[in-house]
N, C-alpha and C positions, 0 to 999 in steps of 0.2 A: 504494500500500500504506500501511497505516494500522500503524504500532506503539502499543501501551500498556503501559509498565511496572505492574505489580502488585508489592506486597511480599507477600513467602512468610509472612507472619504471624512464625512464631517459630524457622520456620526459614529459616537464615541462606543466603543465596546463590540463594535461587530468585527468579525473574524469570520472568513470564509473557510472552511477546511475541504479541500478538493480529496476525494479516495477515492481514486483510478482504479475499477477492474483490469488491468493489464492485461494485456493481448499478446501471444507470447505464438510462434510459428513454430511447428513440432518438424522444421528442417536440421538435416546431420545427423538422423537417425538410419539402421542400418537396414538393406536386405528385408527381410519379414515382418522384422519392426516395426516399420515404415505402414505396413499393411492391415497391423492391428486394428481391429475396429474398438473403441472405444464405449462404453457404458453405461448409463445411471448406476451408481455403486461402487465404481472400479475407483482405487486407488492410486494415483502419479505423485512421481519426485523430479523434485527439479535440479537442474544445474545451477551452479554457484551463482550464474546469471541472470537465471532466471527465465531462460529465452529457450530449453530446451526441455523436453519431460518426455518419464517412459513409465509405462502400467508397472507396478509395485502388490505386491499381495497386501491388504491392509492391515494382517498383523504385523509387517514390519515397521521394525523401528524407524527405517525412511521414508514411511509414507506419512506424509507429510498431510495431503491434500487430496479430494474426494471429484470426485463426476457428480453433480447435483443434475444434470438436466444437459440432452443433449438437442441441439435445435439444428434447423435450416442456416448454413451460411449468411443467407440474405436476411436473416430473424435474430443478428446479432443483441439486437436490442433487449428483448425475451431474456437475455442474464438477469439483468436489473431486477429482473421482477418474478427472481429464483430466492426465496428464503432461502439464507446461509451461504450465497455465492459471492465472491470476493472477483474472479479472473475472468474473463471469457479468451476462450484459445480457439483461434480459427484454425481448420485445421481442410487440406486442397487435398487431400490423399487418403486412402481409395474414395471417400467420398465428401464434399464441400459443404463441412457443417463447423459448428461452434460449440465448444466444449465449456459449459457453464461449471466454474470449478471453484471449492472453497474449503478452509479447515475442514480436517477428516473429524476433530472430537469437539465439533460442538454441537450444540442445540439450537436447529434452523429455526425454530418458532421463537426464537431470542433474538432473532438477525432483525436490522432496521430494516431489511429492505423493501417490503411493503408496508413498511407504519404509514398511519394516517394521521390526519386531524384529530388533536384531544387525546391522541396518546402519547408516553413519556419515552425515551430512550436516555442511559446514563449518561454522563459527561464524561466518559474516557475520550481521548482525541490521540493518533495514531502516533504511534503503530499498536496501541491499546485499541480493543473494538467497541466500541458504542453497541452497546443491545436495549432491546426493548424491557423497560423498566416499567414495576407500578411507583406510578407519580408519586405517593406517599418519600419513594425512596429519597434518601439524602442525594443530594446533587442533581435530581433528573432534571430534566429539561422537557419541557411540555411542547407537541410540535402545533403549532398555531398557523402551518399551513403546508401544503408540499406542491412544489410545480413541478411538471414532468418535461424532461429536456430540454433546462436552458442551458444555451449552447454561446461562446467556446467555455472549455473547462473553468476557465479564470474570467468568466464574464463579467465584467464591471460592474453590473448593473443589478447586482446581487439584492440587493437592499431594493432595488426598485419592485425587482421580482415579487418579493413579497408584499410589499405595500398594492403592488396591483390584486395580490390574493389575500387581499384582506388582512393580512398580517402586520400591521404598523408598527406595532407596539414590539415586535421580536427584537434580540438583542443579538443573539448570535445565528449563522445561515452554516449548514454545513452540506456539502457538496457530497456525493456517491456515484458511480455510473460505468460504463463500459466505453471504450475505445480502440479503435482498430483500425487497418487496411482491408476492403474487400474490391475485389477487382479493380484495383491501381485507384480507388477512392479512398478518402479519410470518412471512417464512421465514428460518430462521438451519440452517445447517448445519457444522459444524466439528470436526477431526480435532485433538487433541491429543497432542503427541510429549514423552516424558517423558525426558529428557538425560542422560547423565553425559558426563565424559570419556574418550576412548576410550584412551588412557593407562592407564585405571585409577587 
């Protein structure tokens, strides 16, 4: 996961946090390897880089990260709106689909990535994971609104975002989403949650 702080311009206390699904091409793999078809369920580890992965049995101790959902190439977007998915890996061989992938040990109905309005997610900020909280909890943050794909990832106009969705009063915007190349295009997709304190 990738964090980016932004300044809120002029107003005081907002902080954009951008967390990148990373898109990662399963190229420099060998021979049969190459051919594996991939699963909902199936386990991958990564290279030091992050830019390279191969199926792992899940009780090893390398496996790191999980298959949540696998989709159409062109339906890269469909990550986002996989409880417990962090990556999307496009993948051109044998077949051109996107491998929605996230932590192998946790609990997807904890993951922000379909919170709504009036629900709470913690105040971890990365490479700690923000999960869906009850509001009562110390530190939650109450989401007061969420727009679906403003776009580019560091869009300026964060704060405006929410003010359009009725959100005025948020103090912090935190960014999530997927990005990618699919046939020599930049795909960016990203859901924006507009913060207060759940305190009030």
């Amino acid at each position: 996961m990738v964090a980016l702080l932004i300044g809120g311009g002029i107003v005081l206390g907002v902080v954009v946090l951008a967390v990148g699904l990373m898109t990662a091409f399963r190229d420099g793999q060998r021979g049969a390897d190459r051919e594996q078809m991939f699963a909902v369920g199936d386990c991958v580890v990564w290279n030091a880089a992050g830019t390279v992965f191969d199926r792992v049995p899940c009780s090893s101790q390398r496996a790191v990260d999980k298959v949540y959902a696998v989709v159409e190439l062109t339906e890269l977007a469909r990550c986002v709106q996989v409880d417990g998915v962090e990556r999307a890996v496009t993948l051109t061989s044998p077949d051109r689909v996107a491998l929605c992938v996230g932590p192998k040990d946790i609990d997807p109905s904890k993951s922000i990535n379909n919170v709504q309005r009036g629900e709470c997610i913690s105040s971890e900020v990365p490479p700690q994971r923000p999960r869906r909280v009850a509001c009562t909890e110390s530190g939650a943050r109450k989401v007061d609104a969420r727009v679906d794909h403003p776009l580019p990832q560091n869009h300026p106009d964060a704060k405006r975002d929410c003010i359009n969705a009725g959100a005025a009063d948020s103090t912090l915007m935190f960014y999530y989403g997927a990005d990618g190349v699919v046939d020599g295009k930049h795909e960016a997709h990203y859901r924006l949650l507009c913060l207060s304190d759940a305190r009030g």
